[in-house]
C-alpha positions as CSV (number, residue, x, y, z in Angstrom):
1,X,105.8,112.7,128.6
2,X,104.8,114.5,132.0
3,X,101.0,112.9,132.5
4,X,99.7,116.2,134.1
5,X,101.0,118.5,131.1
6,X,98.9,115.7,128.9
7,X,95.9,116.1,130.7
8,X,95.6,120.0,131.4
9,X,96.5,120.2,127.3
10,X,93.3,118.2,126.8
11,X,91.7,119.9,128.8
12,X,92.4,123.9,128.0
13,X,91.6,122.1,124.5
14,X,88.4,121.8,125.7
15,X,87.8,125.2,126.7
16,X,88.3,126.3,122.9
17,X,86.1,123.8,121.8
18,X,89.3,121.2,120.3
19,X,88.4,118.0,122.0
20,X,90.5,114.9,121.4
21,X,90.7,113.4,117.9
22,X,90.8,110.0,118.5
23,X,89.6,107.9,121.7
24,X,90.9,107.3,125.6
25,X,88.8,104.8,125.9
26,X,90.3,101.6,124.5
27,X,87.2,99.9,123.4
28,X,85.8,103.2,121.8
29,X,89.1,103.5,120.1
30,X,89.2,99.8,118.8
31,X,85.3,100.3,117.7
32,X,86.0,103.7,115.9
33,X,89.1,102.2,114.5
34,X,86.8,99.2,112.7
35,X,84.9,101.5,111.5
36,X,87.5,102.8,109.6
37,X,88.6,99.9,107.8
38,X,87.5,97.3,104.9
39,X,86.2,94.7,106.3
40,X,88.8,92.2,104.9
41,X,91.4,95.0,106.6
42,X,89.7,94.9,109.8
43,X,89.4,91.5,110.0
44,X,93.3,90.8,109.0
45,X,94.4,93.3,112.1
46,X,92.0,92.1,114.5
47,X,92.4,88.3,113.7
48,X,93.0,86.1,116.7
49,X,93.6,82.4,116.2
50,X,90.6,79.7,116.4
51,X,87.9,80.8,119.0
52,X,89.8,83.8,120.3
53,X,90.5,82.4,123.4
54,X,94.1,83.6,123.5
55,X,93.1,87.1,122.9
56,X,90.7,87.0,125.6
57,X,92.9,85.6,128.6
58,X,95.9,88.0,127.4
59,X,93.3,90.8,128.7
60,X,91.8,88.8,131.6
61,X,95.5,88.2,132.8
62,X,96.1,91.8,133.6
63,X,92.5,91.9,135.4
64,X,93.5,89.6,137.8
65,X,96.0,91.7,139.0
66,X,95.6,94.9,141.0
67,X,97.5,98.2,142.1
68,X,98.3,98.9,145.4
69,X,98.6,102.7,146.0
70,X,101.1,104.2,148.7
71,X,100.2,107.2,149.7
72,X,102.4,110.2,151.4
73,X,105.5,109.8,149.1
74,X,106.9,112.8,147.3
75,X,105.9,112.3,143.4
76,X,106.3,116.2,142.2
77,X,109.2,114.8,140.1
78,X,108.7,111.1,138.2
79,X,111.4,109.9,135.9
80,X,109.8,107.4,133.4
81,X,113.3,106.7,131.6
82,X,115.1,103.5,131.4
83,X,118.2,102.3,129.5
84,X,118.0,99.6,126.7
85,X,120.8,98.4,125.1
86,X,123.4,101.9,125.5
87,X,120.3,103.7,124.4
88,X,118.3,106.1,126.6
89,X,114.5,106.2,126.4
90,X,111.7,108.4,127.8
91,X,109.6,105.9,128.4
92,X,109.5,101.7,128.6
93,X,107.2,101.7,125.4
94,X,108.4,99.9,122.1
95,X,106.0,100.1,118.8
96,X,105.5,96.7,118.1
97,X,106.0,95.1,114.7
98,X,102.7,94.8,112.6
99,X,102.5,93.6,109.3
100,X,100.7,95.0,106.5
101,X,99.9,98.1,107.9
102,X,98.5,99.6,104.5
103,X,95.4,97.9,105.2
104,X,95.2,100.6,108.1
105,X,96.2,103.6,106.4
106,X,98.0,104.3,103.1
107,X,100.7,105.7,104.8
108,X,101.5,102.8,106.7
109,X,104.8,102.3,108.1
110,X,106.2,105.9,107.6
111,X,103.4,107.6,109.3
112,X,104.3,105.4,112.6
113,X,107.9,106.6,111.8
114,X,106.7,109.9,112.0
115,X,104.8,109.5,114.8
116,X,107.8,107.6,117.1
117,X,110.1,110.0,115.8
118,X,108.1,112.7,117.8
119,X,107.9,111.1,120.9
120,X,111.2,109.2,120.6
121,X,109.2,105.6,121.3
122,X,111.9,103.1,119.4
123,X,109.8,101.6,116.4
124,X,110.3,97.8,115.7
125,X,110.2,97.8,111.9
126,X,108.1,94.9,111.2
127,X,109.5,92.0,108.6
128,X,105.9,92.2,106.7
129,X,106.1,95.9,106.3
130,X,104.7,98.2,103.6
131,X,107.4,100.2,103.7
132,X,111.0,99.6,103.0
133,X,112.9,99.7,106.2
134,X,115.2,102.6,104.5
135,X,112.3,105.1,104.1
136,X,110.9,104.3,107.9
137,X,114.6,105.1,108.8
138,X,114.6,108.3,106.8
139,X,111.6,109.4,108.6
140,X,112.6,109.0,112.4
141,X,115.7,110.7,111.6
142,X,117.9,110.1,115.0
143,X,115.1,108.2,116.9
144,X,116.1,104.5,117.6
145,X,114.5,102.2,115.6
146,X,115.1,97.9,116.2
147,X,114.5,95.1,113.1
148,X,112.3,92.2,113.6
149,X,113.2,89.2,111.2
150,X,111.0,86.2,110.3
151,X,113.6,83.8,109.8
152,X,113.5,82.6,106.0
153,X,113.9,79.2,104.1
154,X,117.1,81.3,102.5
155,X,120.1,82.0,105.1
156,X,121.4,84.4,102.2
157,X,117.9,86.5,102.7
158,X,118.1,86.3,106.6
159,X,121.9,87.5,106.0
160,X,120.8,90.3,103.7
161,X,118.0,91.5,106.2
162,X,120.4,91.8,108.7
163,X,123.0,93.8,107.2
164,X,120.4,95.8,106.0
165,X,118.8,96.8,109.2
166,X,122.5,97.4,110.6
167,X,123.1,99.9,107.9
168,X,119.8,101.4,108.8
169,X,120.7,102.1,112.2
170,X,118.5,99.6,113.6
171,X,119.8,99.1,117.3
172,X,118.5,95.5,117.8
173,X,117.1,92.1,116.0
174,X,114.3,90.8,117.5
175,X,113.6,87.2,116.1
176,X,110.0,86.1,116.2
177,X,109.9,82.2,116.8
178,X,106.1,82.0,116.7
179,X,105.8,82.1,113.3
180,X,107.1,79.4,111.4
181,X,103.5,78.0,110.5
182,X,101.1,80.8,110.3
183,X,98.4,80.1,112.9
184,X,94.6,78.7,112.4
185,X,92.5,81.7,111.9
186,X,89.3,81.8,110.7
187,X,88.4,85.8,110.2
188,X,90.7,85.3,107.5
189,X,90.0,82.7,106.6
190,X,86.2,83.1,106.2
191,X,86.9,85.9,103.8
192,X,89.9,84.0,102.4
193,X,91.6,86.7,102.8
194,X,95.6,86.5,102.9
195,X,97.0,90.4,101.9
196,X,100.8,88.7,100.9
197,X,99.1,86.8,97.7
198,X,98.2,90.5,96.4
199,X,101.2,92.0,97.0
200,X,100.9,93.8,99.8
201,X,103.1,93.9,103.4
202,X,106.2,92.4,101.6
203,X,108.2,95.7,101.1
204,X,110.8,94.4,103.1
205,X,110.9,91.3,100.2
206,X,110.7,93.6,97.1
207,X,113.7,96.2,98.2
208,X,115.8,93.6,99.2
209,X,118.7,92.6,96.4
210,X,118.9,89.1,97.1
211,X,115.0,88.7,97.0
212,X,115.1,90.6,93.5
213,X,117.3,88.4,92.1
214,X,115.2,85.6,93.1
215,X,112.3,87.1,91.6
216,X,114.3,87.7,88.4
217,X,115.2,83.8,88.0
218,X,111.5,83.1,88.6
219,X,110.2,85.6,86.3
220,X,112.3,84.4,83.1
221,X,111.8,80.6,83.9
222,X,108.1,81.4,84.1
223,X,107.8,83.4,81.1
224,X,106.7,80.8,78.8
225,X,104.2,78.8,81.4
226,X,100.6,78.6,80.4
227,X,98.3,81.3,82.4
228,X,95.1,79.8,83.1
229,X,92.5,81.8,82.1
230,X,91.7,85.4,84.5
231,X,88.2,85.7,86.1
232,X,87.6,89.6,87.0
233,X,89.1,88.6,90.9
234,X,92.4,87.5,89.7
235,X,92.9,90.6,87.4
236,X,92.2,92.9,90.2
237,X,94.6,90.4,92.3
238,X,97.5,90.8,89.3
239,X,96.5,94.7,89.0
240,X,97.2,95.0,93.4
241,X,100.3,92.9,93.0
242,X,102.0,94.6,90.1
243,X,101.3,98.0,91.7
244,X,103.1,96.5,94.6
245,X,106.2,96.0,93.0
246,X,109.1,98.9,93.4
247,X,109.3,99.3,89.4
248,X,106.9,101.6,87.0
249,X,103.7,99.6,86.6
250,X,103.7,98.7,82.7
251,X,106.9,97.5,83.3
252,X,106.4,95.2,86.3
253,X,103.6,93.9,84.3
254,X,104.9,92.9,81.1
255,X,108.1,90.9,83.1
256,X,105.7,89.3,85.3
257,X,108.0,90.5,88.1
258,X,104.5,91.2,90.3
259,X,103.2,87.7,90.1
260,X,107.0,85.9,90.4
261,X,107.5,88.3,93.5
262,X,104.3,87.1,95.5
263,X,105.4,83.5,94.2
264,X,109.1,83.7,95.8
265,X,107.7,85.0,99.0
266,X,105.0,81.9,99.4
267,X,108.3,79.8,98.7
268,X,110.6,81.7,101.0
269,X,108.5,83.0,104.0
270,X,108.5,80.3,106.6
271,X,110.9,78.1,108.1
272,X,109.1,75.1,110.5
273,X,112.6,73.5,110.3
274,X,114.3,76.1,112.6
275,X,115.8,74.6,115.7
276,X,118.4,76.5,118.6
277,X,121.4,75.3,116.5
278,X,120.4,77.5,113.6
279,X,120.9,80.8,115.9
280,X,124.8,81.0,116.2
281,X,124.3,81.7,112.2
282,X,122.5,85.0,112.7
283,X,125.0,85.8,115.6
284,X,128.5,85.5,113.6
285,X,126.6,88.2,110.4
286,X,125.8,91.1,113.1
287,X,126.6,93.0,115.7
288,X,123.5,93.6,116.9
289,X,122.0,92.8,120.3
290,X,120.0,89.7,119.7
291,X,116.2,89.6,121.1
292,X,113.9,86.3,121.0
293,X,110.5,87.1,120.4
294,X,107.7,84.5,121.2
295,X,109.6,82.8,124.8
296,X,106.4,81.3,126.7
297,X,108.7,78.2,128.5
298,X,110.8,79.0,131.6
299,X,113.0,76.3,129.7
300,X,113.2,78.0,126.3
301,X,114.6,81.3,128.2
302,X,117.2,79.5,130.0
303,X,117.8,77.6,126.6
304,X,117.9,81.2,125.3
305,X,120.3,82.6,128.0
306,X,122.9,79.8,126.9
307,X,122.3,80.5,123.3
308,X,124.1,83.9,124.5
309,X,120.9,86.0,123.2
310,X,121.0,89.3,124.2
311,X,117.3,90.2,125.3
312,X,114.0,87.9,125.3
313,X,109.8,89.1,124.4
314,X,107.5,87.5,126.1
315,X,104.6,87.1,123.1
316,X,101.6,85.2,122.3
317,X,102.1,87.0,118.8
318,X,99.1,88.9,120.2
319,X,96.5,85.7,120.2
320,X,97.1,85.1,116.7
321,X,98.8,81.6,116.4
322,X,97.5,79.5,119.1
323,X,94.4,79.2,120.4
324,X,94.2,78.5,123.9
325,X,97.7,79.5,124.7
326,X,99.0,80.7,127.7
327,X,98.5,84.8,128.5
328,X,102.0,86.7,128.4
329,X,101.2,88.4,131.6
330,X,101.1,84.7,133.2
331,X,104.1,83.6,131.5
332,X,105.9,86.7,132.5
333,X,106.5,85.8,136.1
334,X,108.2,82.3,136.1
335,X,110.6,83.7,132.8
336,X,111.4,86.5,134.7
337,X,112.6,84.4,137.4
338,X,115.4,81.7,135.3
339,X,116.6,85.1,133.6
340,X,117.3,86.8,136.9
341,X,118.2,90.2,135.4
342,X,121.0,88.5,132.9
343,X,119.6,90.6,129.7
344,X,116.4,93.1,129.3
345,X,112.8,90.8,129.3
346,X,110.3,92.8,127.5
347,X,106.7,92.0,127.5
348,X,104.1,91.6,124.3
349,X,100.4,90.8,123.7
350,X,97.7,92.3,125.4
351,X,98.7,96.1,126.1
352,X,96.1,97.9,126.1
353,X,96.4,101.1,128.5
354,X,99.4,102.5,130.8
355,X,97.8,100.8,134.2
356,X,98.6,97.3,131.4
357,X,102.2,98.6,131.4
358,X,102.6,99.0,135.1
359,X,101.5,96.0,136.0
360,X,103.7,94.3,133.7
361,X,106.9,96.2,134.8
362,X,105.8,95.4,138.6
363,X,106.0,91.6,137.9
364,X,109.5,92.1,135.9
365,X,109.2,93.2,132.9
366,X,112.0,95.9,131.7
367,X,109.5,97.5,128.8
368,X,106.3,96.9,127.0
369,X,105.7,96.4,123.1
370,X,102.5,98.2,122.1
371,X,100.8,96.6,119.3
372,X,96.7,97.0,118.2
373,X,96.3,100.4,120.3
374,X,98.4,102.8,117.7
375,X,97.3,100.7,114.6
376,X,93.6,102.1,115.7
377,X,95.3,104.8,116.2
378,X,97.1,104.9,112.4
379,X,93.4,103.8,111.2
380,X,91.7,106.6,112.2
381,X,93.7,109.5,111.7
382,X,97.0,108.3,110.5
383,X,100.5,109.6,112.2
384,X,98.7,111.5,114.1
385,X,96.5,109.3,115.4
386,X,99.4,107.0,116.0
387,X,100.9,109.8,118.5
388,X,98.1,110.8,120.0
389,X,97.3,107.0,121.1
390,X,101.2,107.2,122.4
391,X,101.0,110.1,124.3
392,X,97.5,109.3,125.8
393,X,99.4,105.8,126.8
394,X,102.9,107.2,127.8
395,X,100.7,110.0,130.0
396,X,98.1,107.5,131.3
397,X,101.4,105.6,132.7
398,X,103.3,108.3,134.3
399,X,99.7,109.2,136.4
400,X,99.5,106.1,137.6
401,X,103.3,105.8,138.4
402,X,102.9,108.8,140.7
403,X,99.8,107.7,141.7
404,X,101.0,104.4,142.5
405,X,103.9,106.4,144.8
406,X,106.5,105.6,142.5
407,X,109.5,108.0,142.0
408,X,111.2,105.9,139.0
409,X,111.1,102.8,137.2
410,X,113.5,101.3,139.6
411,X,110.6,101.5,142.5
412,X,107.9,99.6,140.2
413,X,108.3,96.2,141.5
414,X,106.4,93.3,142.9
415,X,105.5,94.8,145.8
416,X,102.9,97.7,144.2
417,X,100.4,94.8,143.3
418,X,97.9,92.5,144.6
419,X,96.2,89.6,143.2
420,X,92.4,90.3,142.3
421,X,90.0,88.6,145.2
């Protein structure tokens, strides 16, 4: 995306009377965003963990760093591209994987498909999708697409993931560590508010065959159990659930195949028990590139590195597990450092505008994952929203490249920043 094409677009727009339809601005995006959701919805997507305080220092981490323009270098032609994994890409933006992404618009996963597939920005298909990772391929067609898995209690549904995403043309795995106890946080908490228990962002779970058949062997055994008897809440609960199920409604509801689903996944969903000697078992089922997501320790990525992995994120998982943990931008640095170029580090948490993504590719970082930004976007006017809050951020970045004096990615470095006074 050529930033000056971008802006004079906008701006001829303008002249017509066409202004753009969702916000530069990130906080007038994030506030026209809430406004667009349920409360429960907004609350689920905005969620940080206890008082916030990680959320807050992963933005006051890239304040406290400044860029230094150059000035009298020759920036008529900028090259944004980089590499990853054999792949070419325009840009060093990744869609992050978000959960649930119904509760922002009913098209949910496919329209961010539809909107990556435009821009050719790789979309991470998140493990608590609401979309079956085969549709979200269908719609990107030959843009690249990577899986993130949540590693299960069941090996044989981590194994079946996998293949799947393989036969998907998913070019990566990206394990997120962070998650094996989901985090303190009260937003959702206060409105009791979990979306899994009603059946929704588990798509991944319900078009999966070894999930199904562990539904099936739930649903028979439980058959016969007493059901306690429904308050209006819980019918509207069973009504969400059932609907959530990939079978005709009536159906799913007579076999109970709704209720046993959201059951197996509360049994199966998190693994506290995962230690470094269960990653060689992911390694010998694909051929993937293997990425750790959730590295915050200089000591877990040299653990990493001699785990062979092929790639590591730095993440906070966006603020939402621990409160008062470290800002990714900080922990970028030293991480940076033990890999010393060995395999790709990309950066997560916090991104917010295309100055964000210099900064972190000046202290190291080989790409960004953007997360909240094109969910506003997604809530406010759905795919489209989604690519308009990419090609605001993939524009915003190649400005300030140029601006910056940067030719390439290869001249983004260290040396283009200043601590803030």
């Amino acid at each position: 995306m050529n930033g000056l094409a971008r802006q004079t677009a906008i701006y001829l727009g303008g002249v017509g009377g066409r202004r753009p339809g969702v916000p530069l601005d990130p906080q007038r995006l994030e506030q026209r965003a809430r406004a667009a959701m349920s409360r429960e919805a907004a609350a689920y997507i905005w969620a940080g963990a206890g008082a916030g305080s990680t959320l807050r220092a992963n933005r006051a981490a890239f304040e406290r760093w400044r860029i230094v323009p150059r000035m009298l270098r020759d920036v008529s032609g900028r090259d944004t591209s980089l590499e990853l994994f054999g792949r070419r890409l325009p840009a060093p933006f990744l869609l992050a994987p978000i959960g649930v992404l119904e509760l922002a618009h009913r098209e949910a996963d496919a329209a961010v498909a539809r909107a990556g597939r435009e821009l050719g920005v790789p979309m991470i298909f998140s493990n608590q999708a609401s979309r079956p990772m085969e549709e979200c391929a269908r719609a990107l067609g030959e843009s690249p697409r990577w899986m993130q898995l949540y590693w299960s209690s069941s090996d044989e549904l981590v194994e079946s993931l996998a293949t799947r995403a393989e036969r998907c043309g998913c070019e990566a795995i990206v394990v997120t560590l962070d998650t094996t106890i989901v985090g303190w946080r009260p937003g959702d908490l206060e409105l009791a508010f979990l979306p899994f228990l009603r059946g929704q962002g588990i798509a991944q779970y319900t078009s999966d065959p070894v999930f199904g058949a562990e539904v099936e062997r739930a649903a028979r055994s439980a058959s016969d159990a007493p059901r306690p008897r429904p308050t209006l809440s819980a019918l509207r609960t069973l009504i969400s659930l059932t609907r959530a199920y990939p079978e005709p409604f009536w159906r799913t509801l007579r076999s109970g195949r709704g209720r046993a689903a959201v059951e197996r996944f509360v049994a199966l969903y998190s693994r506290p028990s995962l230690t470094w000697e269960n990653l060689p078992f992911l390694r010998e089922r694909t051929r993937l590139p293997i990425l750790l997501k959730g590295i915050l320790h200089r000591d877990d990525a040299a653990r990493a590195l001699e785990a062979g992995v092929d790639g590591i994120v730095v993440s906070n998982h966006g603020g939402r597990q621990v409160d008062g943990a470290i800002a990714t931008l900080d922990a970028l640095p030293a991480i940076v450092e033990v890999v010393g170029g060995r395999v790709p580090v990309l950066l997560d948490s916090g991104v917010r505008t295309g100055a964000d993504a210099f900064k972190a590719l000046a202290l190291g970082a080989t790409a960004v994952l953007v997360g909240r930004p094109y969910v506003y976007g997604l809530a406010i006017a759905g795919a489209a929203g989604v690519g308009e809050v990419l090609e605001n951020l993939l524009a915003e970045f190649d400005l300030t490249m140029g601006l910056a004096g940067c030719r390439s990615l290869a001249e983004v470095h260290r040396a283009a920043l200043a601590p803030a006074p």
